[in-house]
PDB file as gemmi writes it, atoms N, CA and C in Angstrom:
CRYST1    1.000    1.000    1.000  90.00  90.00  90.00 P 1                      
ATOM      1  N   UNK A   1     -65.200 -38.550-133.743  1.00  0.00           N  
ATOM      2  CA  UNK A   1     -64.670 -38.044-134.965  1.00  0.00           C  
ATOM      3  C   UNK A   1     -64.103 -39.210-135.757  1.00  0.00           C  
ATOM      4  N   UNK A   2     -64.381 -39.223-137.176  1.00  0.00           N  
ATOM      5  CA  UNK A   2     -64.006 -39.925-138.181  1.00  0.00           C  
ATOM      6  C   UNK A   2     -62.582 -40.241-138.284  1.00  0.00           C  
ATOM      7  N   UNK A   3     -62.025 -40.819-139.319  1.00  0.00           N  
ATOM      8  CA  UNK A   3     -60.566 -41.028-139.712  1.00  0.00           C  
ATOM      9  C   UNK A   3     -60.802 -39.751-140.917  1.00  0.00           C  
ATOM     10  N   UNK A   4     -62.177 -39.855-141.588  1.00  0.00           N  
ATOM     11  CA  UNK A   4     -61.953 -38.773-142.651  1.00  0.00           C  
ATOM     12  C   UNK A   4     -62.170 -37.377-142.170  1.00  0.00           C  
ATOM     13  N   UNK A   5     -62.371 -37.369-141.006  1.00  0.00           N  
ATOM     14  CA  UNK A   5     -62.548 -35.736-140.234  1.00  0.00           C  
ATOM     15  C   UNK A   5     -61.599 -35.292-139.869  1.00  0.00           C  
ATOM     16  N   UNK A   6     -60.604 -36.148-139.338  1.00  0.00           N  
ATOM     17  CA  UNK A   6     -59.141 -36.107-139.012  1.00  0.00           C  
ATOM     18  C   UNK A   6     -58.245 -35.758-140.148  1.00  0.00           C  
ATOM     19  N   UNK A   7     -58.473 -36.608-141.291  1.00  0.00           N  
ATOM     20  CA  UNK A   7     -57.924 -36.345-142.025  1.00  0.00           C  
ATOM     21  C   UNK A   7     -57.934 -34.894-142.965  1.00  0.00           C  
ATOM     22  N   UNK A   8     -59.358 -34.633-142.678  1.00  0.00           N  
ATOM     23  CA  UNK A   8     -59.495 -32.979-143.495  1.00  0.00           C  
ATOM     24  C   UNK A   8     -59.146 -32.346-142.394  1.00  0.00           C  
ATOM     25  N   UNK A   9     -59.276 -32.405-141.491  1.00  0.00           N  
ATOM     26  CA  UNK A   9     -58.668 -30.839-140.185  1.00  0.00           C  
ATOM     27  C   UNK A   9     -56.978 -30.997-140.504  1.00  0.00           C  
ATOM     28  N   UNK A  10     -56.302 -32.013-140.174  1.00  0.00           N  
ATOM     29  CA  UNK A  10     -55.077 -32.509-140.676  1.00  0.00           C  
ATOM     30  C   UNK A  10     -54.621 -31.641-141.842  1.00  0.00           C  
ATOM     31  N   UNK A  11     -55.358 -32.021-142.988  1.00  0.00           N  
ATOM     32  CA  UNK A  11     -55.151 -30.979-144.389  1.00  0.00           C  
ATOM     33  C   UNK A  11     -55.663 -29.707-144.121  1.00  0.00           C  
ATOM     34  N   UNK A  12     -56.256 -29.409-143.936  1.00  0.00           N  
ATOM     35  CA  UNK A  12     -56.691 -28.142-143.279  1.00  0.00           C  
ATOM     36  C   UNK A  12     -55.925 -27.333-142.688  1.00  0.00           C  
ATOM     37  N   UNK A  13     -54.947 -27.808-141.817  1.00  0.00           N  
ATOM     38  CA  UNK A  13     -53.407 -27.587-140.864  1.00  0.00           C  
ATOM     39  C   UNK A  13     -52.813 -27.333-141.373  1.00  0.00           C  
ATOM     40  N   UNK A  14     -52.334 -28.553-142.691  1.00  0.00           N  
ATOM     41  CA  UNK A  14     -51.291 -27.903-143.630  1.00  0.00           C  
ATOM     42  C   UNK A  14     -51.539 -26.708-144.804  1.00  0.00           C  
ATOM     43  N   UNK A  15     -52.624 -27.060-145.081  1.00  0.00           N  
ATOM     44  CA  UNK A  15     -52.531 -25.870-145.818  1.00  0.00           C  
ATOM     45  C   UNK A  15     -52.675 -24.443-144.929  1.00  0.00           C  
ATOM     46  N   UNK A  16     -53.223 -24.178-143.915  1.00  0.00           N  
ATOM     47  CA  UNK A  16     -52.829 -23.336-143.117  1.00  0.00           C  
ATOM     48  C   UNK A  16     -51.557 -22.995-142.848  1.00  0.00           C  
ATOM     49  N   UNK A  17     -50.985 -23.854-142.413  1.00  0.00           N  
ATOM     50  CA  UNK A  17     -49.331 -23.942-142.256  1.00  0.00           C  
ATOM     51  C   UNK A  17     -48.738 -23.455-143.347  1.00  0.00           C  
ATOM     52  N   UNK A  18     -48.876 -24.371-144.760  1.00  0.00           N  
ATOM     53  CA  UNK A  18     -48.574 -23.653-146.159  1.00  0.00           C  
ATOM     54  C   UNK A  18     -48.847 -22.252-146.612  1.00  0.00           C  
ATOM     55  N   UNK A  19     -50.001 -21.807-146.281  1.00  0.00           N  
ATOM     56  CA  UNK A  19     -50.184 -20.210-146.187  1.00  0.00           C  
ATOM     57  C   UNK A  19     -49.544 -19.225-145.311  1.00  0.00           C  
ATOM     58  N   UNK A  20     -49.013 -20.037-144.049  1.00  0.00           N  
ATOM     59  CA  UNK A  20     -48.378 -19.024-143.362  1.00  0.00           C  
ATOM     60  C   UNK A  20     -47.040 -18.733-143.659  1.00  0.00           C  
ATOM     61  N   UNK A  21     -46.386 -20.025-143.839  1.00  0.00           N  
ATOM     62  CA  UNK A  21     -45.083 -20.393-144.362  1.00  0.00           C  
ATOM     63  C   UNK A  21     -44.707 -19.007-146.176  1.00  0.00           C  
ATOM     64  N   UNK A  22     -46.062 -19.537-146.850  1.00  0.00           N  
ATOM     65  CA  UNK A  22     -45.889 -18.638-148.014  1.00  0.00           C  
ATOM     66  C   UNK A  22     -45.957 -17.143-147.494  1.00  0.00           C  
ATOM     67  N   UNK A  23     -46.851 -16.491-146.401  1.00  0.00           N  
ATOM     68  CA  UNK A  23     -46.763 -15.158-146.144  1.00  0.00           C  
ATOM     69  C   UNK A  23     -45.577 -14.621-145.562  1.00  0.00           C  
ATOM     70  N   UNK A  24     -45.118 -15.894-144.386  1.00  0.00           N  
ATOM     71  CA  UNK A  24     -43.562 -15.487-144.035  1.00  0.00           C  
ATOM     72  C   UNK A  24     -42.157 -15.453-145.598  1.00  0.00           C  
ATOM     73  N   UNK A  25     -42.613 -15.984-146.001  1.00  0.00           N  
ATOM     74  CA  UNK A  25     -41.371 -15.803-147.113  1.00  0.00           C  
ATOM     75  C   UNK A  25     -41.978 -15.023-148.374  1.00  0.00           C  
ATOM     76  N   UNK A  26     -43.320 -14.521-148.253  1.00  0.00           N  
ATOM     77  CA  UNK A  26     -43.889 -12.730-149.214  1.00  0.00           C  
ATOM     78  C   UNK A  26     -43.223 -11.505-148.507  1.00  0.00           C  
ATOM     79  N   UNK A  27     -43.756 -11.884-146.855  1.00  0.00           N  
ATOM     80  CA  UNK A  27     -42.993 -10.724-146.019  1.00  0.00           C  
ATOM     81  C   UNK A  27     -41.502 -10.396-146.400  1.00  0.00           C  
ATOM     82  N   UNK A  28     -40.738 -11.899-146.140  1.00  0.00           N  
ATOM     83  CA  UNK A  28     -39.418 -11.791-145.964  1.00  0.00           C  
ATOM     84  C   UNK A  28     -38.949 -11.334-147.401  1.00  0.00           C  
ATOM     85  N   UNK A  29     -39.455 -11.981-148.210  1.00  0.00           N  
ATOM     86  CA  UNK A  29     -38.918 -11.090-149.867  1.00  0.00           C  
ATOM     87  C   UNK A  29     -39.648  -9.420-149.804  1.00  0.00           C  
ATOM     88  N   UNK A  30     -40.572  -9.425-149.508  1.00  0.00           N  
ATOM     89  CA  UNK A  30     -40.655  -8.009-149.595  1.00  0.00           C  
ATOM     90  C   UNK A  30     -39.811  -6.966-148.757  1.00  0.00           C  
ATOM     91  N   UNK A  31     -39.687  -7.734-147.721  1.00  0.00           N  
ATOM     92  CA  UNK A  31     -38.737  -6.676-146.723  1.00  0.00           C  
ATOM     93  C   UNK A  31     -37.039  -6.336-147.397  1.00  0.00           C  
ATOM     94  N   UNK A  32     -37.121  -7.914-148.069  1.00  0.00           N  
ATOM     95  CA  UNK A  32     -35.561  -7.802-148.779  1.00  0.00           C  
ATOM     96  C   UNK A  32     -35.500  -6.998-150.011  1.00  0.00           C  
ATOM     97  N   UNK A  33     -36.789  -6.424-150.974  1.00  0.00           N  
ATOM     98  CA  UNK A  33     -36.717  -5.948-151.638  1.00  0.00           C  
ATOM     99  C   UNK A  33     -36.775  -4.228-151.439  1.00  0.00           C  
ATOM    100  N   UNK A  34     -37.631  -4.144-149.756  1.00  0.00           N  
ATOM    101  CA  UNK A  34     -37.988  -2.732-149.940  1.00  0.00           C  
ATOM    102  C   UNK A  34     -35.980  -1.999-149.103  1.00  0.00           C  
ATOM    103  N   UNK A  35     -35.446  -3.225-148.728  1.00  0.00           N  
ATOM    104  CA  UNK A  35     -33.924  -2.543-148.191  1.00  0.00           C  
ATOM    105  C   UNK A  35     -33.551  -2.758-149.638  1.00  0.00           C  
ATOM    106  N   UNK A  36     -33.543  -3.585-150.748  1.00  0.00           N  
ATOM    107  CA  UNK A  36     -32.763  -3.057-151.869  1.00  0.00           C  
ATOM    108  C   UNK A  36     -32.758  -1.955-152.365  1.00  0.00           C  
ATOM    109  N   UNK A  37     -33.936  -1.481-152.484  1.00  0.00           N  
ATOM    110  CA  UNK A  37     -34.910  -0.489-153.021  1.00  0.00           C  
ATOM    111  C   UNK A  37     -34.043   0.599-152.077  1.00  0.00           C  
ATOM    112  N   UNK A  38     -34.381   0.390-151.028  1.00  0.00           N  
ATOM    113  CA  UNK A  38     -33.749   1.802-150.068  1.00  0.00           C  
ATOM    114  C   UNK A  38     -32.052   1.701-150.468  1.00  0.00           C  
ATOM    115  N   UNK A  39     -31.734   0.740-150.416  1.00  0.00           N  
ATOM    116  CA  UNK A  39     -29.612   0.765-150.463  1.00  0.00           C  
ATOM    117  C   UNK A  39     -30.128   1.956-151.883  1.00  0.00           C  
ATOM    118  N   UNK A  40     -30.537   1.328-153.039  1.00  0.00           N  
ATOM    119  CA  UNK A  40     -30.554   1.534-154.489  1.00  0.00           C  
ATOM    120  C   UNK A  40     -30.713   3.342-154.154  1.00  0.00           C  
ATOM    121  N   UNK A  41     -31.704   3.681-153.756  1.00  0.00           N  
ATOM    122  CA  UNK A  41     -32.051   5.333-153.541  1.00  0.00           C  
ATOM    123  C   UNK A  41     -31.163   5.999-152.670  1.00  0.00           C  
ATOM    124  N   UNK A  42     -30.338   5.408-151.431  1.00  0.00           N  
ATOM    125  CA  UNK A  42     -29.972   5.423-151.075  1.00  0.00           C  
ATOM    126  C   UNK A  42     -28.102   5.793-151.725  1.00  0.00           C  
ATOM    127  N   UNK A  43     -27.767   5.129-152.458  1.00  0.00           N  
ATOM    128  CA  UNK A  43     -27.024   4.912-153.606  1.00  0.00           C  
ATOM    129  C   UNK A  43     -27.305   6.347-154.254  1.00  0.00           C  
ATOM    130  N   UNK A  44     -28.304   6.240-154.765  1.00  0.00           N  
ATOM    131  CA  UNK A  44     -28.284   7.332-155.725  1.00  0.00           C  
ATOM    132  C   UNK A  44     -28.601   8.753-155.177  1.00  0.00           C  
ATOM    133  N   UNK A  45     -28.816   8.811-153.907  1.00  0.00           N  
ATOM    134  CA  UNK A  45     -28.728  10.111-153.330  1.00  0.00           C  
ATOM    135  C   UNK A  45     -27.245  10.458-152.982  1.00  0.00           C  
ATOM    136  N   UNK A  46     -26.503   9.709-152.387  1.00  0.00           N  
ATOM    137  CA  UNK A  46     -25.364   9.622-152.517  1.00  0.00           C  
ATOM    138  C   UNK A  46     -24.527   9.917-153.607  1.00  0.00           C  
ATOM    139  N   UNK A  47     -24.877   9.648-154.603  1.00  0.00           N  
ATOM    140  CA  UNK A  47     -24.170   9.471-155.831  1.00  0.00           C  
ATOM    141  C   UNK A  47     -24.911  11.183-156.458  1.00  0.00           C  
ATOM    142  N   UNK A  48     -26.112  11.791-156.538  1.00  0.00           N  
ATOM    143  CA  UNK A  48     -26.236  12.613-156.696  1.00  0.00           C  
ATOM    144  C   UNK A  48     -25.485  13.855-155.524  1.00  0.00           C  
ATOM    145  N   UNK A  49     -25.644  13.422-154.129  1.00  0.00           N  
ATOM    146  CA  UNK A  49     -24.422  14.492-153.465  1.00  0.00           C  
ATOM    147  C   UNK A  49     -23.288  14.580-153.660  1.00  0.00           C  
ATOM    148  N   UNK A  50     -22.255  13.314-154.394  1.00  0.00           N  
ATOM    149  CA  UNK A  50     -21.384  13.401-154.411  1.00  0.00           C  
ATOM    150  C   UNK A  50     -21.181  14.091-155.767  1.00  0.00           C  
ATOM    151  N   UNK A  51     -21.648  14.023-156.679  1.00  0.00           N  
ATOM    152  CA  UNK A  51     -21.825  15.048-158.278  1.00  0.00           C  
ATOM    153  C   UNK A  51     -21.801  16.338-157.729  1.00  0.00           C  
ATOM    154  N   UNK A  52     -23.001  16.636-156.996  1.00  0.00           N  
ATOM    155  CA  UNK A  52     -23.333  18.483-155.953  1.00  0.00           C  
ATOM    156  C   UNK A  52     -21.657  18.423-155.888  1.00  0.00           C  
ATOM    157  N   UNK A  53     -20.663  18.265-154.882  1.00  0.00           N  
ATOM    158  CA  UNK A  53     -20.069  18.495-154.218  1.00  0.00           C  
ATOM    159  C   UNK A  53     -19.035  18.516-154.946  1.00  0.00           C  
ATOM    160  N   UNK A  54     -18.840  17.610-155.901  1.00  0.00           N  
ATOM    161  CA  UNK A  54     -17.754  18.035-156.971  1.00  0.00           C  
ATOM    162  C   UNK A  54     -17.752  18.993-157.955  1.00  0.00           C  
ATOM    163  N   UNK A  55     -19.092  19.401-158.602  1.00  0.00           N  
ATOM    164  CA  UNK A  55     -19.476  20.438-158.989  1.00  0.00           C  
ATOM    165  C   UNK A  55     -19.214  21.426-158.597  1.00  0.00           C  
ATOM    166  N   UNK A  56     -19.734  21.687-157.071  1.00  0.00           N  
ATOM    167  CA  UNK A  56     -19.433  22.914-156.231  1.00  0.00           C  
ATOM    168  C   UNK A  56     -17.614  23.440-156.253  1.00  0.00           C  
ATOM    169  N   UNK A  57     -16.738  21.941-155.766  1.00  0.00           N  
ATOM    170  CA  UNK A  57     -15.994  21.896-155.701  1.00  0.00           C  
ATOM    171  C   UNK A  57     -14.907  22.355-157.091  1.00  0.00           C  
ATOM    172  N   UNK A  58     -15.126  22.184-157.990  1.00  0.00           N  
ATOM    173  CA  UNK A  58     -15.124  22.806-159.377  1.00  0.00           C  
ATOM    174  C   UNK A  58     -14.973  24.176-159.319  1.00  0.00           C  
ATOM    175  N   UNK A  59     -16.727  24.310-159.696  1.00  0.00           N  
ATOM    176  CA  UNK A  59     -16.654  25.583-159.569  1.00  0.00           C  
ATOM    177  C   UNK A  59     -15.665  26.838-157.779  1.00  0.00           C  
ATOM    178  N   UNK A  60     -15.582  26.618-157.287  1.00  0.00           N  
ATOM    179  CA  UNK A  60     -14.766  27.464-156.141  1.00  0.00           C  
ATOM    180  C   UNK A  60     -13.460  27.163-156.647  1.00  0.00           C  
ATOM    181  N   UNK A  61     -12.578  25.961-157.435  1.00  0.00           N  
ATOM    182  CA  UNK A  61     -11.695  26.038-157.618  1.00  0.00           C  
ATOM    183  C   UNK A  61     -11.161  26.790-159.294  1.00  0.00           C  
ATOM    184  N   UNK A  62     -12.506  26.885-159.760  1.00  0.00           N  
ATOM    185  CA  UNK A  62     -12.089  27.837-160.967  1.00  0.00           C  
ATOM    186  C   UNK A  62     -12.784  29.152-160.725  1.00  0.00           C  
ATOM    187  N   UNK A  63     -13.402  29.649-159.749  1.00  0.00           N  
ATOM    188  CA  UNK A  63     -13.552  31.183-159.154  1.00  0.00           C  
ATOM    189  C   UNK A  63     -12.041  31.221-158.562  1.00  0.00           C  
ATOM    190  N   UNK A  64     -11.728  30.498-158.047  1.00  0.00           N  
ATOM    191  CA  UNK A  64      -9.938  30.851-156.951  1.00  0.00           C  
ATOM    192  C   UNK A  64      -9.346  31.108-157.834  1.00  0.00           C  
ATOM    193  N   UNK A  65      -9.125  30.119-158.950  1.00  0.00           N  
ATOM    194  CA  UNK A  65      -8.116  30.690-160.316  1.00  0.00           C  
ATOM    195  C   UNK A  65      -8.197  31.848-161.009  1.00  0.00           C  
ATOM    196  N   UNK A  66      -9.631  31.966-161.167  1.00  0.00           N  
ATOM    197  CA  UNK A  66     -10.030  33.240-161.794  1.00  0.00           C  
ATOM    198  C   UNK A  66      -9.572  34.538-160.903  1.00  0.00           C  
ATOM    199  N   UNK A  67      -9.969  34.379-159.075  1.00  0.00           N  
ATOM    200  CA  UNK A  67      -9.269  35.111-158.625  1.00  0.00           C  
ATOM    201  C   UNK A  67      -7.541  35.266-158.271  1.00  0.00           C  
ATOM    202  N   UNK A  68      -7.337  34.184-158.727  1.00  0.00           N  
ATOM    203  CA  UNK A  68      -5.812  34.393-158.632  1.00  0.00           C  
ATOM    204  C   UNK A  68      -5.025  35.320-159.605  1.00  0.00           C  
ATOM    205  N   UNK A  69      -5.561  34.287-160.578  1.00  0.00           N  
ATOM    206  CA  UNK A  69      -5.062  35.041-162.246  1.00  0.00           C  
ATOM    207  C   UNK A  69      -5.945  36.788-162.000  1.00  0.00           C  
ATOM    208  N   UNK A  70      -6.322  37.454-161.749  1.00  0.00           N  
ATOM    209  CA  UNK A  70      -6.583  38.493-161.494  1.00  0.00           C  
ATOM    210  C   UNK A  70      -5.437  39.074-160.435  1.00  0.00           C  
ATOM    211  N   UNK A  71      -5.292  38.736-159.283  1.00  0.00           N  
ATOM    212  CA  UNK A  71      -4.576  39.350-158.701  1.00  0.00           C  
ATOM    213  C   UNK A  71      -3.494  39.617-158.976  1.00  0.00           C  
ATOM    214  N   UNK A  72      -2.781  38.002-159.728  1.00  0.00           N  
ATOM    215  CA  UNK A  72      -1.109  38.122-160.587  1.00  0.00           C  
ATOM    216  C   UNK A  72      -1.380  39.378-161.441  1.00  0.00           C  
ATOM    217  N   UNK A  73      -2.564  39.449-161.991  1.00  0.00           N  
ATOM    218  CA  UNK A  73      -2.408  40.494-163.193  1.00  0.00           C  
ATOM    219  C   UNK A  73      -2.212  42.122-162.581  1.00  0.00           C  
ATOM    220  N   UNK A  74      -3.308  42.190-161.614  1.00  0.00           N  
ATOM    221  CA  UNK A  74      -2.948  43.209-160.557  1.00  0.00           C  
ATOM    222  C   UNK A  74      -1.766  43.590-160.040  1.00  0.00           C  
ATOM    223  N   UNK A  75      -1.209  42.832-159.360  1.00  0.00           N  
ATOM    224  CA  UNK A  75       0.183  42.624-158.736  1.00  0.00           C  
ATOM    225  C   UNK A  75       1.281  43.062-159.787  1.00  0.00           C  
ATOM    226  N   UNK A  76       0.972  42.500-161.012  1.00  0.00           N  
ATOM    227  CA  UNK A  76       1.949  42.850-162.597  1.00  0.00           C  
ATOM    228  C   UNK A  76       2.220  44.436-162.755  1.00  0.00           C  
ATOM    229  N   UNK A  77       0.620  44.612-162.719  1.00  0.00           N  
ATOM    230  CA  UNK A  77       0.342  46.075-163.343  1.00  0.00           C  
ATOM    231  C   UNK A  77       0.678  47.536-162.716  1.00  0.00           C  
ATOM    232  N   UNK A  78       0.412  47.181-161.085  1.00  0.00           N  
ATOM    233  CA  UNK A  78       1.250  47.727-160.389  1.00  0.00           C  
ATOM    234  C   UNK A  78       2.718  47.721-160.181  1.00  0.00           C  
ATOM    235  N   UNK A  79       3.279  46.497-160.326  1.00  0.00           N  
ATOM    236  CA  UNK A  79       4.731  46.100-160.002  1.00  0.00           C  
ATOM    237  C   UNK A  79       5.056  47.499-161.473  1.00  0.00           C  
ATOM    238  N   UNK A  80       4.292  46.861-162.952  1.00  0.00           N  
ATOM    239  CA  UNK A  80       4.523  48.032-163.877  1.00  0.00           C  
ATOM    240  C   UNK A  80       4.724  49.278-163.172  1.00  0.00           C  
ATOM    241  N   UNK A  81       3.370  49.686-162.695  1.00  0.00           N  
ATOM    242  CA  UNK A  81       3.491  51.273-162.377  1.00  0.00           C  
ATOM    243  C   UNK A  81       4.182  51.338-161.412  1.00  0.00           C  
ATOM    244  N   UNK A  82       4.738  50.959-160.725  1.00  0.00           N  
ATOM    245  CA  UNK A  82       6.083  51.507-159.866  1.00  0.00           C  
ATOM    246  C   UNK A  82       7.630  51.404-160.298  1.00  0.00           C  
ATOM    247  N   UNK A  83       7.514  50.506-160.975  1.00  0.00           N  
ATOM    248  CA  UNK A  83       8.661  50.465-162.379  1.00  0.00           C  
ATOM    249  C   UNK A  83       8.623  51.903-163.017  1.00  0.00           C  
ATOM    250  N   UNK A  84       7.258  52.264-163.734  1.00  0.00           N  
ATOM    251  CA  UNK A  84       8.045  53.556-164.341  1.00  0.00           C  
ATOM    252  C   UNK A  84       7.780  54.676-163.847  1.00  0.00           C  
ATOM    253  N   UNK A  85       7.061  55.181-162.524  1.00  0.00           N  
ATOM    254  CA  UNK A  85       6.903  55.538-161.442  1.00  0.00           C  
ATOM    255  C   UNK A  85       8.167  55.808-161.234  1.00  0.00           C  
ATOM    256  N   UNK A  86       9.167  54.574-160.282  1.00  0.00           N  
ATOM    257  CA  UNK A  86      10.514  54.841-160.221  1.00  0.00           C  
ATOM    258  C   UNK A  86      11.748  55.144-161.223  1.00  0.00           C  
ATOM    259  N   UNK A  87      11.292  54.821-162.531  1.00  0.00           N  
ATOM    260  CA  UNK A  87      12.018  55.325-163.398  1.00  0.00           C  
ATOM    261  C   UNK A  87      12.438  57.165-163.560  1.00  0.00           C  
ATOM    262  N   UNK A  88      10.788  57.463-163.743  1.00  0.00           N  
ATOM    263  CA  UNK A  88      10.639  58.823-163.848  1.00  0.00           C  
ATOM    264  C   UNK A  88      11.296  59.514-162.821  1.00  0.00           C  
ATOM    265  N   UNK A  89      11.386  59.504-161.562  1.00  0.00           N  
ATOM    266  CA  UNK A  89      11.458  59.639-160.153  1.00  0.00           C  
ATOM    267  C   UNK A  89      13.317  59.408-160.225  1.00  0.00           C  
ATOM    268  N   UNK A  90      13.688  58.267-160.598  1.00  0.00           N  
ATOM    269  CA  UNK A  90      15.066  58.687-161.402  1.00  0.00           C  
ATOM    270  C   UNK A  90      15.645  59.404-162.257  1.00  0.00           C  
ATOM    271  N   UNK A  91      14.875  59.463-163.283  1.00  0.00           N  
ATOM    272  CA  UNK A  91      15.040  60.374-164.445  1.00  0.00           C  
ATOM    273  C   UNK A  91      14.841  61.958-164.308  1.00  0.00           C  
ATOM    274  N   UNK A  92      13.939  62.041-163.251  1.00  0.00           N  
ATOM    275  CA  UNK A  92      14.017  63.207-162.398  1.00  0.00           C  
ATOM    276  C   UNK A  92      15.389  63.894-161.553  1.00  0.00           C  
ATOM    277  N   UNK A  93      15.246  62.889-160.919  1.00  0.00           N  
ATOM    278  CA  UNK A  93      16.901  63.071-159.646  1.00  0.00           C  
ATOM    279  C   UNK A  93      17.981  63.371-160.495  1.00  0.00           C  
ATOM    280  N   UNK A  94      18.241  62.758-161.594  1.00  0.00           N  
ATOM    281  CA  UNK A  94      19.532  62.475-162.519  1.00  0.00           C  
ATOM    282  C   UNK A  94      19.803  64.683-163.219  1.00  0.00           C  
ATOM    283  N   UNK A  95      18.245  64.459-163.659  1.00  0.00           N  
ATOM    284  CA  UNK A  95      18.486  65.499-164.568  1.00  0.00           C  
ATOM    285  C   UNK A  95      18.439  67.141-163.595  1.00  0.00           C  
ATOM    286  N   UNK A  96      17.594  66.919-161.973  1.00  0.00           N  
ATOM    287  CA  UNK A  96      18.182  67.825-161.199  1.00  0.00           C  
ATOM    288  C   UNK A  96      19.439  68.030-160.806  1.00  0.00           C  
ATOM    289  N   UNK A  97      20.036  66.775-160.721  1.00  0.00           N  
ATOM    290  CA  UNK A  97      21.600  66.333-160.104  1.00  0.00           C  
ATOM    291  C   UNK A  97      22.688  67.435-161.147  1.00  0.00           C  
ATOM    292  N   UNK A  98      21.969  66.887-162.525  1.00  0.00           N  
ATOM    293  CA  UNK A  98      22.887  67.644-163.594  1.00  0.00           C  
ATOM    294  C   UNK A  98      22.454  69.039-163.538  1.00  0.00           C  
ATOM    295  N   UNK A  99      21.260  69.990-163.381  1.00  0.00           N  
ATOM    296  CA  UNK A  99      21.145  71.034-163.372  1.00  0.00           C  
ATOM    297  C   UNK A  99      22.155  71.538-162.026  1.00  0.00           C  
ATOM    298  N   UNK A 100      21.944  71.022-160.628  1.00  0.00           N  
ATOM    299  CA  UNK A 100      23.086  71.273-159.896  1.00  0.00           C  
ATOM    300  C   UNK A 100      24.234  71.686-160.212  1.00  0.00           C  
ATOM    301  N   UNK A 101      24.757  70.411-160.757  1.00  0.00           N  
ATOM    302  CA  UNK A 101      26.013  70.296-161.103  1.00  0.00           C  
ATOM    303  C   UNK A 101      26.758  71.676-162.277  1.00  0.00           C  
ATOM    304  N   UNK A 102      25.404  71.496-163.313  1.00  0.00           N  
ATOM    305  CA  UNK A 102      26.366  72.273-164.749  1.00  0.00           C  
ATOM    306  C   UNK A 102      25.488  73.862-164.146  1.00  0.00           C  
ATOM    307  N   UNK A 103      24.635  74.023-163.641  1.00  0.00           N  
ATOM    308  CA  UNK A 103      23.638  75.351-163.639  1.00  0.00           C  
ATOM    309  C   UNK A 103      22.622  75.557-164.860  1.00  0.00           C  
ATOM    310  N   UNK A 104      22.731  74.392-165.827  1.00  0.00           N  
ATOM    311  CA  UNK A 104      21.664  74.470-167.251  1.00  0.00           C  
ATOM    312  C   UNK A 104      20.888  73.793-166.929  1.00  0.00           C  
ATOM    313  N   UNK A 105      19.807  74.482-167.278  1.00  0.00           N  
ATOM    314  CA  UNK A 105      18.593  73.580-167.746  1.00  0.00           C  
ATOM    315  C   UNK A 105      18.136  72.744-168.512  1.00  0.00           C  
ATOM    316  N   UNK A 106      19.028  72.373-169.872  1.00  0.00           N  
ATOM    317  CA  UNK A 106      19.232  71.972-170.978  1.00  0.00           C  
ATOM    318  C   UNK A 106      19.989  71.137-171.290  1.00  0.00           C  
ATOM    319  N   UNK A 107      20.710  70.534-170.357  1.00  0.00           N  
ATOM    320  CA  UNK A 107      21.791  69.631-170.945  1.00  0.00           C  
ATOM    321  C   UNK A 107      21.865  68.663-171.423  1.00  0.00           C  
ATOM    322  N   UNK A 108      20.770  67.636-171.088  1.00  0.00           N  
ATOM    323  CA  UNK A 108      20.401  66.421-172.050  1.00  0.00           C  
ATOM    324  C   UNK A 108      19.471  66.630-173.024  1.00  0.00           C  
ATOM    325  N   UNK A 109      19.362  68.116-173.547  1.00  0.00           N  
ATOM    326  CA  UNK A 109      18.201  68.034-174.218  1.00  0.00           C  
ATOM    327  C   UNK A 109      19.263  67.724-175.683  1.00  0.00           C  
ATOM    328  N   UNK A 110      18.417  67.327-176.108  1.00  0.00           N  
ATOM    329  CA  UNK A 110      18.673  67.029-177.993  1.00  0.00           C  
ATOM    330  C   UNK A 110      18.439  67.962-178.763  1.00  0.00           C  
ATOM    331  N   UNK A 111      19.502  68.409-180.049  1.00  0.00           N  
ATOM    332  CA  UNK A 111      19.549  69.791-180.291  1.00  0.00           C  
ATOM    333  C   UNK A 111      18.474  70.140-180.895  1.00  0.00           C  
ATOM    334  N   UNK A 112      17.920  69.076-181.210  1.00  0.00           N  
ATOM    335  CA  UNK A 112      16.448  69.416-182.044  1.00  0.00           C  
ATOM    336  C   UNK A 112      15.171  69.824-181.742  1.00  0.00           C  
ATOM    337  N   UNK A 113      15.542  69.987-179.883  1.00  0.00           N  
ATOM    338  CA  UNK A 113      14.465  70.424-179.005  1.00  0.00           C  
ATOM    339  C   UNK A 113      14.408  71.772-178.921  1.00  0.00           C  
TER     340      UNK A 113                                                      
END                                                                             
């Protein structure tokens, strides 16, 4: 073998070498791009569950209000009707108490009744 046969297998080597060298660092950037790529989607699935969940979270906390403020109003309306429930129920007792007492039926009435 030549000095110039040597010398092309030689170049031959390196550029072999140079091609492998370039595929290891295509691989290695591609691998680094397809984990960016994944963090990035990754990211944004995240970032879209965490929207879901505050949303959700939202909404159950303005159904609770809505059911709250309903029940206060409930709770009101009744507390009302046993207010004049017990009024009447007084106003009752009072005006038997006085029929007891005087034997009329009439005694708080107003003469205009």
């Amino acid at each position: 073998m030549g000095i110039l046969e040597i010398d092309q297998i030689k170049k031959c080597e390196q550029e072999a070498a140079d091609l492998i060298e370039g595929a290891r660092q295509r691989k290695k950037l591609a691998i680094e791009e397809a984990i960016r790529e994944g963090e990035e989607r990754m990211a944004l699935r995240l970032s879209d569950a965490e929207k879901k969940v505050r949303e959700e979270r939202e909404g159950a906390e303005k159904d609770m209000q809505e059911e709250h403020t309903l029940l206060l109003k409930n709770a009101k309306d009744e507390a009302q009707r046993i207010r004049e429930h017990s009024t009447q129920k007084k106003d009752d007792a009072v005006l038997r108490l006085i029929r007891m007492i005087t034997g009329e039926d009439h005694v708080l009435s107003s003469p205009n009744e």
